[in-house]
C-alpha positions in Angstrom: -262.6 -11.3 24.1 -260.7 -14.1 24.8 -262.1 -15.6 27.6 -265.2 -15.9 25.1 -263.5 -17.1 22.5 -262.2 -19.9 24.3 -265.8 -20.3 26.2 -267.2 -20.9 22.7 -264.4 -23.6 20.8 -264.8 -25.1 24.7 -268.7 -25.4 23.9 -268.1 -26.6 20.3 -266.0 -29.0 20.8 -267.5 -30.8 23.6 -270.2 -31.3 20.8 -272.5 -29.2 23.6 -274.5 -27.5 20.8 -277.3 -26.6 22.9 -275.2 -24.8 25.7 -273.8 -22.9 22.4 -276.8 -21.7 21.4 -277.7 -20.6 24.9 -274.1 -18.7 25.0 -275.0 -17.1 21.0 -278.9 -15.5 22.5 -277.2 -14.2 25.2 -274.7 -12.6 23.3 -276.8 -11.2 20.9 -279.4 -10.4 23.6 -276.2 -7.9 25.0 -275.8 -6.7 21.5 -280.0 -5.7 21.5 -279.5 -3.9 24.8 -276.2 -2.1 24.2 -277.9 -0.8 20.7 -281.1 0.3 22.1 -279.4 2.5 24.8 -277.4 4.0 22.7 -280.4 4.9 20.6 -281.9 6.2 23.6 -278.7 8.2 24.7 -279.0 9.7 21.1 -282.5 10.7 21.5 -282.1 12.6 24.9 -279.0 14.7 23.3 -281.3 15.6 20.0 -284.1 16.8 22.3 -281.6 18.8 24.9 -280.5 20.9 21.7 -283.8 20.9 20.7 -284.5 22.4 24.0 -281.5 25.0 24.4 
């Protein structure tokens, strides 16, 4: 956590704002994907019960 903390006051400060805004999508890009596979872990354990 760190390392992008000090990534994004690096970014800032520089007055770099578009770089920043590249850095925020991707984060919240990683955010998207980490969310939708843990809906799609939760949907394969509700059908295996389903199943058994």
């Amino acid at each position: 956590m760190r390392v992008f903390n000090a990534l994004r006051f690096e970014l800032l400060g520089k007055s770099k704002l578009g770089r920043y805004l590249l850095y925020a999508l991707g984060e919240t890009i990683l955010v998207v994907i980490g969310i939708l596979i843990a809906l799609w872990v939760n949907r394969k354990n509700e059908e295996s019960k389903r199943i058994d």
